[in-house]
C-alpha positions as CSV (number, residue, x, y, z in Angstrom):
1,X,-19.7,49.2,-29.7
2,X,-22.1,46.4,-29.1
3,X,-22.3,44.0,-26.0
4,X,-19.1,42.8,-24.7
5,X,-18.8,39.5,-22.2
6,X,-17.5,40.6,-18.8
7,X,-16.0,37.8,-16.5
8,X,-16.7,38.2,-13.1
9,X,-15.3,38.7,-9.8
10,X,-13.2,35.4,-9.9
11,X,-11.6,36.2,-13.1
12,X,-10.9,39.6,-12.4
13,X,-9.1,40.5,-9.6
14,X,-6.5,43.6,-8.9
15,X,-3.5,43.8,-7.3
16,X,-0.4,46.2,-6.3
17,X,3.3,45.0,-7.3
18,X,4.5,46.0,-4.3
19,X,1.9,43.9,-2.1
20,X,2.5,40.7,-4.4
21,X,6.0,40.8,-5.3
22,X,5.4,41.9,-9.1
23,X,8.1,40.4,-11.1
24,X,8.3,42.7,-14.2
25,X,10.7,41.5,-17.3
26,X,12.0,45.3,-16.9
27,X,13.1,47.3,-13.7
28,X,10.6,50.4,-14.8
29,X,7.4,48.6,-14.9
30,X,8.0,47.2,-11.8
31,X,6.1,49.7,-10.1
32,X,3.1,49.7,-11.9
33,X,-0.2,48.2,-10.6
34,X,-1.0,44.5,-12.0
35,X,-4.6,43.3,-12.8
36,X,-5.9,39.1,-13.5
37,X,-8.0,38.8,-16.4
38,X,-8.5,34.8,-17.1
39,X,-5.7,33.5,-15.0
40,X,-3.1,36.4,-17.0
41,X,-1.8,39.1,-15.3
42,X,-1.8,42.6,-16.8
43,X,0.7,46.0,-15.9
44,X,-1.8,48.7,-15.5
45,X,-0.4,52.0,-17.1
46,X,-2.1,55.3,-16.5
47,X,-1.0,57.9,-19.4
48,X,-0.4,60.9,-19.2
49,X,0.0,64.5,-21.1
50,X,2.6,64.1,-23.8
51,X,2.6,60.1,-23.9
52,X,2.5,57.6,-27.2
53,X,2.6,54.0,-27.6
54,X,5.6,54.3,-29.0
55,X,7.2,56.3,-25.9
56,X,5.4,53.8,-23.2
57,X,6.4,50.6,-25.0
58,X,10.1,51.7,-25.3
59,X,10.3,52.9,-21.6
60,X,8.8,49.7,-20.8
61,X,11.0,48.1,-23.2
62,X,7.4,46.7,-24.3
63,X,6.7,44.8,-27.7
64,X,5.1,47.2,-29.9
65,X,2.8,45.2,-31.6
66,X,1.5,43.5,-28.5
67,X,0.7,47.1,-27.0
68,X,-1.5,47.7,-30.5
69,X,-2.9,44.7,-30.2
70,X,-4.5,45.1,-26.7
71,X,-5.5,48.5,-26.8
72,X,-6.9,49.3,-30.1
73,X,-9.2,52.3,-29.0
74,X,-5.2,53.6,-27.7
75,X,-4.0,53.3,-30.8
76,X,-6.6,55.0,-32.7
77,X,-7.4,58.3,-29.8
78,X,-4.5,57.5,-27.2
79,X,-5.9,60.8,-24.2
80,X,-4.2,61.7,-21.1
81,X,-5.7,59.8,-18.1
82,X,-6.7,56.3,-20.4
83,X,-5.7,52.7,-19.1
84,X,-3.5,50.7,-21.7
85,X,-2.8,47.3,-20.9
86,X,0.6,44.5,-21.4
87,X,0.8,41.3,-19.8
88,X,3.7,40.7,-17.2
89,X,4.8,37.5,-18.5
90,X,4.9,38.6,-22.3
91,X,8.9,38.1,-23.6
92,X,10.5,41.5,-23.5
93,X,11.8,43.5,-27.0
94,X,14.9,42.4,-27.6
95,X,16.8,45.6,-28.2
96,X,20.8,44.4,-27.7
97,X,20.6,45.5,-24.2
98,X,19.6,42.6,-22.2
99,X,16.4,42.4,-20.3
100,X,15.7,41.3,-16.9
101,X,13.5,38.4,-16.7
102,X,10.5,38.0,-14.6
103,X,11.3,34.8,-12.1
104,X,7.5,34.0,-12.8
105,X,8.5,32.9,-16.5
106,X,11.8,30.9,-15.6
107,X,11.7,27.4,-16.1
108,X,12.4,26.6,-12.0
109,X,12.8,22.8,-11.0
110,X,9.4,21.4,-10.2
111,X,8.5,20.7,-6.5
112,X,6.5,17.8,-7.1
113,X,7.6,14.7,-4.8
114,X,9.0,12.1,-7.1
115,X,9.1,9.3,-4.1
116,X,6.9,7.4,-2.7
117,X,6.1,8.5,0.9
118,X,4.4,6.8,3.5
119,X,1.0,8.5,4.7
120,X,-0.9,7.9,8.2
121,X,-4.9,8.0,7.4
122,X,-6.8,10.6,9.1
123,X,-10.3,10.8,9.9
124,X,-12.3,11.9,6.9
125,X,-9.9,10.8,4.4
126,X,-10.8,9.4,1.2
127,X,-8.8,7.8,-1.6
128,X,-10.4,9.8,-3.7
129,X,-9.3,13.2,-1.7
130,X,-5.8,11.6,-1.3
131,X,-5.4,10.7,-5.2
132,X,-6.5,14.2,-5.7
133,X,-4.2,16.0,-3.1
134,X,-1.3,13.9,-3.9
135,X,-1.8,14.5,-8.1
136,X,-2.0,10.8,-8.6
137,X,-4.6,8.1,-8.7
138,X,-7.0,5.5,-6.9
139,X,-6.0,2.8,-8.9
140,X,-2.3,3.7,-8.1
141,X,-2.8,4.2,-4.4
142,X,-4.6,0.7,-4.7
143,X,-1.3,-0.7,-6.6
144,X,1.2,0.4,-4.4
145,X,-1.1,-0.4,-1.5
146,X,-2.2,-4.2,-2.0
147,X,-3.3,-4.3,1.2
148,X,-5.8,-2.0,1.1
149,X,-9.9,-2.3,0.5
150,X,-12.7,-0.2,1.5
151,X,-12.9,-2.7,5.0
152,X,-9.7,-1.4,6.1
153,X,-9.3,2.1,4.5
154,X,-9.6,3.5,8.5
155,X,-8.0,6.6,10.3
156,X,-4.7,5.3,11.7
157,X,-3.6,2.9,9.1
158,X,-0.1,3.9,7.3
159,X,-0.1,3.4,3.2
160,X,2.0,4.5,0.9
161,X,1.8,7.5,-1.3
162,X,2.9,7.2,-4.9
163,X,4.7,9.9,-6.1
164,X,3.9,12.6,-8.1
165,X,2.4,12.2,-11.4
166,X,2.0,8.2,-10.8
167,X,-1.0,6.4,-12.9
168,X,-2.1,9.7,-14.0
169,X,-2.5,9.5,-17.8
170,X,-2.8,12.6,-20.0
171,X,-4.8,13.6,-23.2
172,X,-5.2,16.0,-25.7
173,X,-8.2,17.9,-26.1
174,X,-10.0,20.4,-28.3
175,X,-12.0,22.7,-26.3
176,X,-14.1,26.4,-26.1
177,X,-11.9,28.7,-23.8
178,X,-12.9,32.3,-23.0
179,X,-9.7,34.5,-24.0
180,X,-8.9,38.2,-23.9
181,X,-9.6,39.5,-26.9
182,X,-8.4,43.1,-26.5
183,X,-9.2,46.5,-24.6
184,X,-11.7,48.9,-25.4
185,X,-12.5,52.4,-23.9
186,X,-15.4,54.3,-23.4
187,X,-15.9,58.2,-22.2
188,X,-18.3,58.7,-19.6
189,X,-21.3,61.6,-20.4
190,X,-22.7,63.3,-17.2
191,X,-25.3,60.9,-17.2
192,X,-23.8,57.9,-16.9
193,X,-23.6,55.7,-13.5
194,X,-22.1,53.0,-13.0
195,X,-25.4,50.6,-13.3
196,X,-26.3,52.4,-16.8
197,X,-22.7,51.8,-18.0
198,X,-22.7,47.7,-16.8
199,X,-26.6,47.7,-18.8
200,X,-25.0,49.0,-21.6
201,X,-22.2,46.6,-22.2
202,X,-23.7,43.8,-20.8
203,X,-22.0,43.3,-17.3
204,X,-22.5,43.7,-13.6
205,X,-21.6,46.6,-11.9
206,X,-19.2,44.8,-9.8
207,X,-17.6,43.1,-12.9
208,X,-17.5,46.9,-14.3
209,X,-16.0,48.5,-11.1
210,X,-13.0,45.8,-11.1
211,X,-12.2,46.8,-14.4
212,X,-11.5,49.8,-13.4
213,X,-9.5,50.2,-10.1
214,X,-9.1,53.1,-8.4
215,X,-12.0,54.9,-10.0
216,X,-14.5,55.5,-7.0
217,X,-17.3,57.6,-9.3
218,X,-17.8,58.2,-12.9
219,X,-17.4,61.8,-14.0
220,X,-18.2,63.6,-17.4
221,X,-15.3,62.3,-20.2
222,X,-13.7,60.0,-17.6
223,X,-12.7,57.2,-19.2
224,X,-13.6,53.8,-18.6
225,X,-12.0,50.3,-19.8
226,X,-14.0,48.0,-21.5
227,X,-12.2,44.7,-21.4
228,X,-13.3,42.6,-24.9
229,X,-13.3,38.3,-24.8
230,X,-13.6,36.2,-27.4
231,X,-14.7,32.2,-27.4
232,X,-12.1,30.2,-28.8
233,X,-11.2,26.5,-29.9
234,X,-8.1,25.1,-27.8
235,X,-5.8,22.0,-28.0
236,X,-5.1,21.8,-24.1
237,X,-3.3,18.2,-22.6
238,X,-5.4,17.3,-19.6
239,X,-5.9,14.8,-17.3
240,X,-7.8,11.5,-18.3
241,X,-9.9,11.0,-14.9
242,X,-11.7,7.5,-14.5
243,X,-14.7,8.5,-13.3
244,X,-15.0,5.3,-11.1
245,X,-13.0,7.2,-8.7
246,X,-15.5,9.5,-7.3
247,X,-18.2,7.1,-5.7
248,X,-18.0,3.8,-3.3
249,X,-19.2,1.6,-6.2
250,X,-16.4,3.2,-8.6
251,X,-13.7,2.7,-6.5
252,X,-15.0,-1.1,-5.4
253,X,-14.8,-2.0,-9.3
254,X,-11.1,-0.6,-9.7
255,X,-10.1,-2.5,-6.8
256,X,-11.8,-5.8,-8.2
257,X,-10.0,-4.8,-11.6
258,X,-6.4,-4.3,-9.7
259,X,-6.9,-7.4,-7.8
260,X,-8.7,-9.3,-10.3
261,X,-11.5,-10.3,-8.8
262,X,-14.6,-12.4,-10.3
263,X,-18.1,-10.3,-10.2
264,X,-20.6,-11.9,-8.2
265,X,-22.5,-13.3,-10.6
266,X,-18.9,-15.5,-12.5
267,X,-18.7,-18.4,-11.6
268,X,-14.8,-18.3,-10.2
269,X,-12.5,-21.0,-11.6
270,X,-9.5,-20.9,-9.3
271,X,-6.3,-21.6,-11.7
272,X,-3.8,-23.4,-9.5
273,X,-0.4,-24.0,-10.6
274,X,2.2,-26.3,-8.4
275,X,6.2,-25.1,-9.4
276,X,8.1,-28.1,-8.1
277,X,12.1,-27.4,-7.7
278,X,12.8,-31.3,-7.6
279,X,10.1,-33.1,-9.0
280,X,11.4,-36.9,-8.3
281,X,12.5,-35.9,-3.9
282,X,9.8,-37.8,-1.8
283,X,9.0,-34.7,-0.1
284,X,7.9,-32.7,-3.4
285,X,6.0,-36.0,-4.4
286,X,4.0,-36.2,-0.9
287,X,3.4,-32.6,-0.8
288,X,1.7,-33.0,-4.6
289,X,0.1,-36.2,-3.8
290,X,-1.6,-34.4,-0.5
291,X,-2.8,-31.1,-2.7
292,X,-4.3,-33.7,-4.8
293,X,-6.4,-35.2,-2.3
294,X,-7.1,-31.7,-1.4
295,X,-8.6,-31.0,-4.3
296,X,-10.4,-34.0,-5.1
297,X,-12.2,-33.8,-1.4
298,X,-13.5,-30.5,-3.0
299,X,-14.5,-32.0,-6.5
300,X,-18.5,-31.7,-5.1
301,X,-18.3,-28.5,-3.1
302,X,-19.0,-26.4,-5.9
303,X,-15.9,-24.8,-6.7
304,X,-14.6,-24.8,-10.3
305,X,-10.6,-25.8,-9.8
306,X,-8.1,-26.4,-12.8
307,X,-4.4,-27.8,-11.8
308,X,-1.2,-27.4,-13.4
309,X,2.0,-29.4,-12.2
310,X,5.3,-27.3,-13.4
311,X,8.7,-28.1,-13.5
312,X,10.9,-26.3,-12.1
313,X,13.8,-27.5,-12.2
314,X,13.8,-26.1,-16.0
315,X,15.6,-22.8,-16.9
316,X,13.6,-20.0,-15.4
317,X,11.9,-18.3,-18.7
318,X,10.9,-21.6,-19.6
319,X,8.5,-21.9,-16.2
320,X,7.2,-18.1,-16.7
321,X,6.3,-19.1,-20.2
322,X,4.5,-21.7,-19.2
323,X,2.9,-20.3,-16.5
324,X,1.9,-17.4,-18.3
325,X,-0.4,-19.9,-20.6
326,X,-2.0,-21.0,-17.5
327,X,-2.6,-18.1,-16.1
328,X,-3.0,-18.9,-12.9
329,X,-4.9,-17.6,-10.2
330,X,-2.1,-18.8,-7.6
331,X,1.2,-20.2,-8.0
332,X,2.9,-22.4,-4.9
333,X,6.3,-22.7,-5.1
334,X,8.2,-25.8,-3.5
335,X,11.7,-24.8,-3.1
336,X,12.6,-25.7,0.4
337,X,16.2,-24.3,0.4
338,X,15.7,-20.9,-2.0
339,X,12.8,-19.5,-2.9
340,X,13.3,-18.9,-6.9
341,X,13.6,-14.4,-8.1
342,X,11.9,-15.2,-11.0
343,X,9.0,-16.3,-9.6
344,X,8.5,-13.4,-7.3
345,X,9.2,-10.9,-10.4
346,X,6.6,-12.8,-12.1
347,X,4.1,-12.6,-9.4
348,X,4.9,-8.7,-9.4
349,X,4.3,-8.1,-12.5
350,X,1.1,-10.2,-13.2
351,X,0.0,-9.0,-9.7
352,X,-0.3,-13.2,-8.8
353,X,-0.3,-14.5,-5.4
354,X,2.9,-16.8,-5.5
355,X,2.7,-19.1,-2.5
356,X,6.3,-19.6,-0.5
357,X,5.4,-23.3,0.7
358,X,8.5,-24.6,2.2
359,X,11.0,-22.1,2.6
360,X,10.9,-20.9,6.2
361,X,14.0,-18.6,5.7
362,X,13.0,-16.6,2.8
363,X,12.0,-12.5,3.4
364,X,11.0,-11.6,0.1
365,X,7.4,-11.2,1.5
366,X,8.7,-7.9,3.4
367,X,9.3,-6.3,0.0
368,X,6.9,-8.3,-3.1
369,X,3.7,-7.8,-2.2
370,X,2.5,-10.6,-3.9
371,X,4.7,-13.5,-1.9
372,X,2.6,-15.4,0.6
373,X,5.0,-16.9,3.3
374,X,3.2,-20.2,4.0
375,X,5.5,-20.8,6.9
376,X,6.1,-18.5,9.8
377,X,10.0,-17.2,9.9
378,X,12.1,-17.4,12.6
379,X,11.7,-13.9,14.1
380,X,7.8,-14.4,13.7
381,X,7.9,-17.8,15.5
382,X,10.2,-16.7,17.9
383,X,8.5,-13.6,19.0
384,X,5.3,-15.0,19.1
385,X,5.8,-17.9,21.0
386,X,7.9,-15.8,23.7
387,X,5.0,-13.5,24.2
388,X,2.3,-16.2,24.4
389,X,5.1,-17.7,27.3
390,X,5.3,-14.7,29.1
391,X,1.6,-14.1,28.9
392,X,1.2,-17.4,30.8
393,X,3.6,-18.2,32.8
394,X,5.5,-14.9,33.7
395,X,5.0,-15.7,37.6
396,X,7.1,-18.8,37.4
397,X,10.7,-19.0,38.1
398,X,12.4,-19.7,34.5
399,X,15.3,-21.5,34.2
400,X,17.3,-22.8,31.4
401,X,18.8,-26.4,31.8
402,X,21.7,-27.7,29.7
403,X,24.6,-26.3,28.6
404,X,22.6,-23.6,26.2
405,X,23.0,-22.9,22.4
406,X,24.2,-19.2,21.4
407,X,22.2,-20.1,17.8
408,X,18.6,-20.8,20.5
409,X,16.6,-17.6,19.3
410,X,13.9,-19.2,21.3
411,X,16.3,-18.8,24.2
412,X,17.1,-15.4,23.2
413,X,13.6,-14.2,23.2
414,X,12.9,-15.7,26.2
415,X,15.9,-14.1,28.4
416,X,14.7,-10.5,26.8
417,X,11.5,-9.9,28.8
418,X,11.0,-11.8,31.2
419,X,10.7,-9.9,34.3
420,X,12.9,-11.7,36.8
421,X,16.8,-12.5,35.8
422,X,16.4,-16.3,34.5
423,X,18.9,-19.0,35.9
424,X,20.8,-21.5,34.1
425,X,21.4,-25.1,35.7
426,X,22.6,-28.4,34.3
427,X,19.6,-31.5,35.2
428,X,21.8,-32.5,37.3
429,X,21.3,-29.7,39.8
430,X,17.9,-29.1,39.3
431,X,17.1,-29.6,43.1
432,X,18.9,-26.4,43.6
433,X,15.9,-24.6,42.7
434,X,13.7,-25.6,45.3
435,X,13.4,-22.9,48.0
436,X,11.0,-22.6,50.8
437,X,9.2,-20.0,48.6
438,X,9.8,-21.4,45.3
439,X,5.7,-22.0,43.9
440,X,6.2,-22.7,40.3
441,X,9.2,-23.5,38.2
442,X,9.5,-23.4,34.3
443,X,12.2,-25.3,33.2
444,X,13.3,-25.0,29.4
445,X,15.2,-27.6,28.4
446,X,18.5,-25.9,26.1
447,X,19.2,-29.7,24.9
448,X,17.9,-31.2,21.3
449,X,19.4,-34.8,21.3
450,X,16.8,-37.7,22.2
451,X,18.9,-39.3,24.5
452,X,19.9,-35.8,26.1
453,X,15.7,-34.8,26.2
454,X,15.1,-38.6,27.9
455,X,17.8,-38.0,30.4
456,X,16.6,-34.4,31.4
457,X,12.8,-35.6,31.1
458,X,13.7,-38.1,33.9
459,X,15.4,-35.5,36.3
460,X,12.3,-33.6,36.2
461,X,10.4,-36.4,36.7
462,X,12.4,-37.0,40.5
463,X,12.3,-33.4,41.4
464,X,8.6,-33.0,40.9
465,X,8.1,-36.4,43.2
466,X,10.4,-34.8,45.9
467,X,8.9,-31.3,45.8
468,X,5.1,-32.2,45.0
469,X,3.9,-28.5,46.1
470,X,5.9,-27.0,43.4
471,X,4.0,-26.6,40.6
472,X,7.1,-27.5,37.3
473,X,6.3,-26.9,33.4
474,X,8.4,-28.4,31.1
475,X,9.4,-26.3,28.0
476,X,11.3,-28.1,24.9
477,X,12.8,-26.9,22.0
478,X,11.1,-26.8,18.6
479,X,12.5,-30.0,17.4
480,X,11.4,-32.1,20.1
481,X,7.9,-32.4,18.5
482,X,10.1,-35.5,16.5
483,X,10.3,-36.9,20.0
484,X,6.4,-36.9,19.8
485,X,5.7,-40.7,19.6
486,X,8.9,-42.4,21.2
487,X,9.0,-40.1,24.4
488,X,5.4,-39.6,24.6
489,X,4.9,-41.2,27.6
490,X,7.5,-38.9,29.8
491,X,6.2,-35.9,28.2
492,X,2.6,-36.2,29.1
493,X,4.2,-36.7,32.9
494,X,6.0,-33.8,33.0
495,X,3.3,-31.7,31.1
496,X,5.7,-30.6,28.4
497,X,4.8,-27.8,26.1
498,X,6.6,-27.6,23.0
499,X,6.7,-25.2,20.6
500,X,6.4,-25.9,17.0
501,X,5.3,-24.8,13.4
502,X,3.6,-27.8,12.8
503,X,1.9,-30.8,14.5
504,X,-0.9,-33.6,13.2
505,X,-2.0,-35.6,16.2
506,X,-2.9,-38.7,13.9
507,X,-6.3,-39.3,17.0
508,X,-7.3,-36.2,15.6
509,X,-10.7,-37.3,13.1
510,X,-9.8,-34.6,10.8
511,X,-6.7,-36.3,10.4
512,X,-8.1,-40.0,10.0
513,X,-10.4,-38.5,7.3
514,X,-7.3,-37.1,5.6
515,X,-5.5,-40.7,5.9
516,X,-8.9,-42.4,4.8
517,X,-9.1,-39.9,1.6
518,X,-5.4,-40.0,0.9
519,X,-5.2,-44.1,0.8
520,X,-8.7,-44.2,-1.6
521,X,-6.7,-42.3,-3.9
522,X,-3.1,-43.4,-3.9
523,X,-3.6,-46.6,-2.4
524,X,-1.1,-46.2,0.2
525,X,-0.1,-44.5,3.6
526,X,0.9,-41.3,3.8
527,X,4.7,-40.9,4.3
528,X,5.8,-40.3,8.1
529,X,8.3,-37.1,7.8
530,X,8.5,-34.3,9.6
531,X,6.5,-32.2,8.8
532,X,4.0,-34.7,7.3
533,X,4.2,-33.0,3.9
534,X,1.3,-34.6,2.4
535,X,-0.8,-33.2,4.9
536,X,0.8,-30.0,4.4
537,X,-0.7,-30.0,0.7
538,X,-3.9,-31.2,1.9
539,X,-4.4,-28.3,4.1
540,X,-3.2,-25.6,1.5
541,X,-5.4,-27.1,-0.9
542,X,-8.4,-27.0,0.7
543,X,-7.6,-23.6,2.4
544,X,-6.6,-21.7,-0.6
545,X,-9.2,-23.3,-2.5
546,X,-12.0,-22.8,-0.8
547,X,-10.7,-19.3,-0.1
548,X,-10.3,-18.5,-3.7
549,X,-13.8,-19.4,-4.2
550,X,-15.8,-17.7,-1.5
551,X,-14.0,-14.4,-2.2
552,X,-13.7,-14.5,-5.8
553,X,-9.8,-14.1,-5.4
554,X,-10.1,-11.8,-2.9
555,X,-6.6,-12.3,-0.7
556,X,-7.7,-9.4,1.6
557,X,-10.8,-10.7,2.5
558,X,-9.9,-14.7,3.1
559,X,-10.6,-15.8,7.0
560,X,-8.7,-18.0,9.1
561,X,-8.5,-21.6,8.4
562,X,-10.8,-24.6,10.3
563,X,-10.3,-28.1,10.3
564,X,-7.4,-28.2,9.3
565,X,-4.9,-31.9,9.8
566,X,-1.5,-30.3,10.4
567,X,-1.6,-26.1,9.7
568,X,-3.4,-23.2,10.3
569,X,-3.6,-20.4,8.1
570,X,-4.1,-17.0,8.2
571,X,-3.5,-14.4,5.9
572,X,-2.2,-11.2,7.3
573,X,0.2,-8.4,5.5
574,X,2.6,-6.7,8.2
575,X,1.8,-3.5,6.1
576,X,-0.9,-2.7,3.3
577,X,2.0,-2.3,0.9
578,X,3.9,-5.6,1.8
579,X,3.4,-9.4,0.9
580,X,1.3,-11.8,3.5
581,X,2.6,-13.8,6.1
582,X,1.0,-16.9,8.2
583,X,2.0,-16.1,11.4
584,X,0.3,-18.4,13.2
585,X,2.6,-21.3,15.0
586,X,1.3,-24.1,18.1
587,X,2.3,-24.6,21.3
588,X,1.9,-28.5,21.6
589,X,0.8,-29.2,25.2
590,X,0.9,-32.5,26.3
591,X,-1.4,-33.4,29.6
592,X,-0.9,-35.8,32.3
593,X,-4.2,-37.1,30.9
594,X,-2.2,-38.6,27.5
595,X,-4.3,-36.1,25.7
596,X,-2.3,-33.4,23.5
597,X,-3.9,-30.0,23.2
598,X,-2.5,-27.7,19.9
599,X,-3.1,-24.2,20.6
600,X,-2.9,-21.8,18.5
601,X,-0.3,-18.7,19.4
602,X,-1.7,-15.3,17.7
C-alpha cells in the first residue's frame, strides 16, 4: 500500500458528540463519535454484521458517493468491526423528506464588532498584539489614533479601536495544502504492534493510535484505519500583512508614512498656505504682513519654507483645488467669525494640519483630528484660569464687586470651587469687608466699562490706605487688558491681575526686535489692535515653522514655544484620536513696581 503521510497530534484530535455538542445534519448520526482530520470533522461509524454502504448511508441519510469516495478499502471488502468515515458538515441527500441541518453549517450573523470602541492600554500591550486581537491593523490603529507614537503608546492611555475588518486588505493566493485524500484499512497479523505498524506506513505511533480511538491493543485481523493525504494546489483569499508591523523600526516607518513625515536625511520643505476669508480687512492684512516677517527672520536658519496666500473668500471647491496644487504641509485659516467645513473635510481627508487662527468659538478640534485650535476656547480659558486662581489665592476672602454679568463664565468658574461662599458688594461698600480677622481680600471686579474699572480701581485704592494690614488683590475681567496703557498707572497700585489670551508688553526686547523686523520690511508700524494681529502671525510663523522643521512634520513631537512677542504655543490633543488645542492663556500681573509679569497658566 506504500507510505502514507500521517498528520500529527494537532491535526488529529477525537472527540464524543455528546461531550462537544455534535450537530449532525440527521437526528441518527447524532450519536456517533466525531474525529478532526485537517481542521474537518468526521462521524466515526463502527459496522457491524449485516451492514452495506448502501444501508449506512441511507440510515444516515448520507451521500452515497461521498461514502465511496472516503472509504475505498469499504467499498471494495466492507467486514464487520471496520471504521468508515463522513464529514459532519457534508450537505445531506436530498431525499423529499427534509433534513435537519447542522447549526455548524448555517450562515449565523457574524460577531465581529463593526464600531469603533475605545480601549484603555495595558501593560505589555503592543500595537502589533492589539491590530492582531482586534482583526485590524497598525496603520489603522495609527489613523484613527493621530495622537499616538511610540513616545506615548503607555499603559493607561485610552485609543480608539477600529472596528472589525478596518485597513485589513485581502488577497488571492495559490498555495500547497495538505487535504484528506481518503481512508484506507489494514488487518493486523499477530505480529504486528503498534510501533511496527507506524514504521510501516510512515507515521508515529501516537499519530497511529489517534487514528484509531478506542482501540487500546492490536489483535490478529483487527482492523486498523489508515487515513491517506494528498498535497494540493489551492486558491485561498488571505490576508495581505505589511510586514512593517512586527518590529519597532516597522511600525516607526508606517507612522512617518501616516503622518507624512520627511526621513532624516530630506531636507524638509515646510509648504505653508495662508486661507484668508476677507483678504482687504486690516486685521487679515496685519496678520499676513506679521507671518511674513515671520518667515523672513527665518530665511538664514536653515529651514526650506514655501508660501501660498489663498483667497478665500472664493467658492469653497475653488480653494481645495487650489490648495491641493500646493500641497501644503499646513494650512492656517483666518476666519474670525466661522471657521469654513470645507476646510476641515479637506484637512481630513489629506490628513493636513489646518490651523484655526482666529476663531476662539469654533469645536471642531473635538471631533477633526487634524484642526489645530490656535486660540484657547472659552471653557479651556475659563477653567484654567479658575484653577491657577484657586491654586494661589484660595486663602483669601473673594468677593465679587459690581452688579455681576450672568454671561461672566469667569465668574461662574470662580463661584464653583472655591471653598468659602464668595460675597458680592458694590465699590461702594467695599469697607464692609474689613473685619478684625479679615488678612487678605481678592476682589474681582464684575464691571467691563473704562470708566466703571477707573471708578472701582479708585475705591480700592482708599480701602487698602485705610486698612494697610490687609493684604487686597485686584482681579479684572479679560477685556481689561485694553485698559493696559490708559489705566496703567492704577493698576500697577492695586496689583491687578488680569486674565487674558493674549498680551505683548511692547518693553519686552523680543517684542522691539519684532517692531524693528516688521518696519525694515513694510516700512511702517505695526497696527495697535487688540490682539496685535501682526504679532500674532509673527509668532505662528516662527513657531510652526521652526517646528515643522526640527520634527520633519511631526505634530506629536513639536515642544512648547520660547520667545515668543504676544502667544505661547503648545500643542496638546485632549485625546489621541481628537484634533490639538493651545491651551495655554496669561495671567497679566501688574506690580507696584510698574513692571508687568505674563505668566503662563498650564
Amino acid at each position: 500500500m506504500g507510505k502514507y503521510r500521517l498528520y500529527s497530534l494537532a491535526l488529529l484530535s477525537i472527540s464524543y458528540a455528546g461531550a462537544i455538542g455534535s450537530m449532525a445534519f440527521a437526528d441518527t448520526a447524532s450519536g456517533l463519535p466525531v474525529v478532526e482530520i485537517l481542521g474537518r470533522r468526521y462521524y466515526v461509524y463502527e459496522v457491524k454484521k449485516g451492514d452495506s454502504l448502501f444501508g449506512i448511508s441511507r440510515d444516515f441519510n448520507w451521500d452515497d458517493s461521498e461514502l465511496q469516495k472516503l472509504n475505498p478499502g469499504a467499498l471494495a471488502d466492507l467486514r464487520r468491526d471496520m471504521k468508515i468515515y463522513y464529514p459532519v458538515d457534508f450537505p445531506p441527500k436530498d431525499n423529499g423528506a427534509g433534513t435537519v441541518q447542522s447549526t455548524d453549517c448555517l450562515n449565523t450573523a457574524d460577531k465581529r464588532s463593526d464600531k469603533v470602541e475605545k480601549y484603555v492600554i495595558k501593560k505589555g500591550d503592543t500595537l502589533y498584539r492589539l491590530a492582531s486581537d482586534n482583526k485590524t491593523t497598525v496603520a489603522a490603529i495609527l489613523k484613527l489614533n493621530p495622537g499616538v507614537s511610540e513616545h506615548n503608546f503607555k499603559a493607561g492611555a485610552t485609543i480608539l479601536i477600529p472596528a472589525e475588518g478596518t485597513g485589513v486588505k485581502m488577497v488571492k493566493n495559490i498555495i500547497d495544502e495538505t487535504a484528506l485524500d481518503g481512508f484506507d484499512t489494514y488487518q493486523a497479523t499477530k505480529e504486528d504492534t503498534w510501533t511496527s505498524v507506524a514504521r510501516r506506513f510512515g507515521m508515529s505511533v501516537e499519530s497511529l493510535k489517534e487514528a484509531n480511538p478506542g482501540v487500546d491493543k492490536i489483535k490478529n485481523k483487527l482492523y486498523l484505519t489508515i487515513p491517506r493525504f494528498k498535497t494540493v494546489e489551492v486558491e485561498r483569499i488571505v490576508e495581505n500583512k505589511d510586514p512593517r508591523e512586527e518590529s519597532a523600526e516597522g511600525i516607526r516607518d508606517i507612522y512617518e508614512e501616516i503622518h507624512g513625515i520627511a526621513q532624516e536625511t530630506d531636507q524638509y520643505m515646510v509648504n505653508l498656505a495662508l486661507v484668508m476669508a476677507e483678504p482687504t480687512e486690516m486685521r487679515s492684512l496685519e496678520y499676513t504682513r506679521g507671518l511674513l516677517t515671520g518667515i523672513n527672520s527665518l530665511k538664514n536658519s536653515g529651514y526650506k519654507i514655501n508660501f501660498k496666500v489663498v483667497d478665500g473668500s472664493r467658492p469653497a471647491e475653488d480653494v481645495i483645488t487650489e490648495l491641493d496644487g500646493f500641497k501644503p504641509s499646513m494650512v492656517i485659516s483666518l476666519s474670525e467669525k466661522k471657521f469654513p467645513e470645507s476646510l476641515a473635510e479637506y484637512g481630513e481627508t489629506s490628513r493636513t494640519p489646518i490651523v484655526n487662527a482666529l476663531d476662539a468659538k469654533d469645536v471642531t478640534y473635538l471631533e477633526n483630528p487634524y484642526v489645530v485650535q490656535l486660540i484657547a476656547p472659552s471653557d479651556i480659558f475659563n477653567a484654567g484660569v479658575a484653577r491657577w486662581i484657586r491654586e494661589n489665592y484660595d486663602d483669601r476672602k473673594l468677593v465679587f464687586v459690581g452688579a455681576g454679568d450672568p454671561n461672566d463664565q469667569l465668574a461662574g468658574a470662580l463661584r464653583a470651587d472655591w471653598k468659602k461662599r464668595p460675597r458680592t458688594v458694590t465699590e461702594d461698600n467695599l469697607q464692609s469687608l474689613v473685619t478684625d480677622d479679615t488678612t487678605g481680600l481678592l476682589l474681582y471686579g464684575s464691571m467691563v466699562k473704562k470708566g466703571e474699572v477707573s471708578k472701582f480701581l479708585a475705591a480700592v485704592q482708599k480701602l487698602r490706605e485705610e486698612n494697610p494690614l490687609v493684604d487686597i488683590t485686584v482681579l479684572g475681567r479679560p477685556n481689561w487688558i485694553v485698559y493696559d496703557e490708559s489705566l496703567a498707572e492704577p493698576m500697577h497700585a492695586e496689583e491687578t491681575l488680569i486674565p487674558s489670551r493674549f498680551y505683548m508688553n511692547p518693553e519686552s526686547m523680543d517684542s522691539k526686535r519684532f517692531g524693528i523686523e516688521y518696519k525694515a520690511l513694510f516700512d511702517r508700524e505695526p497696527a495697535k489692535s487688540f490682539p496685535v494681529y501682526s504679532a500674532l502671525g509673527y509668532d505662528t510663523a516662527k513657531y510652526f515653522i521652526k517646528s515643522f522643521g526640527d520634527t520633519k512634520g511631526d505634530f506629536n513631537a513639536f515642544s512648547r514655544s520660547s520667545g515668543s512677542v504676544q502667544s505661547d504655543f503648545e500643542m496638546r490633543r485632549q485625546n489621541n484620536w481628537t484634533g490639538i488645542v493651545n491651551p495655554l492663556v496669561y495671567v497679566v500681573k501688574f506690580t507696584p513696581y510698574d513692571t508687568v509679569e505674563r505668566i503662563i497658566v498650564e
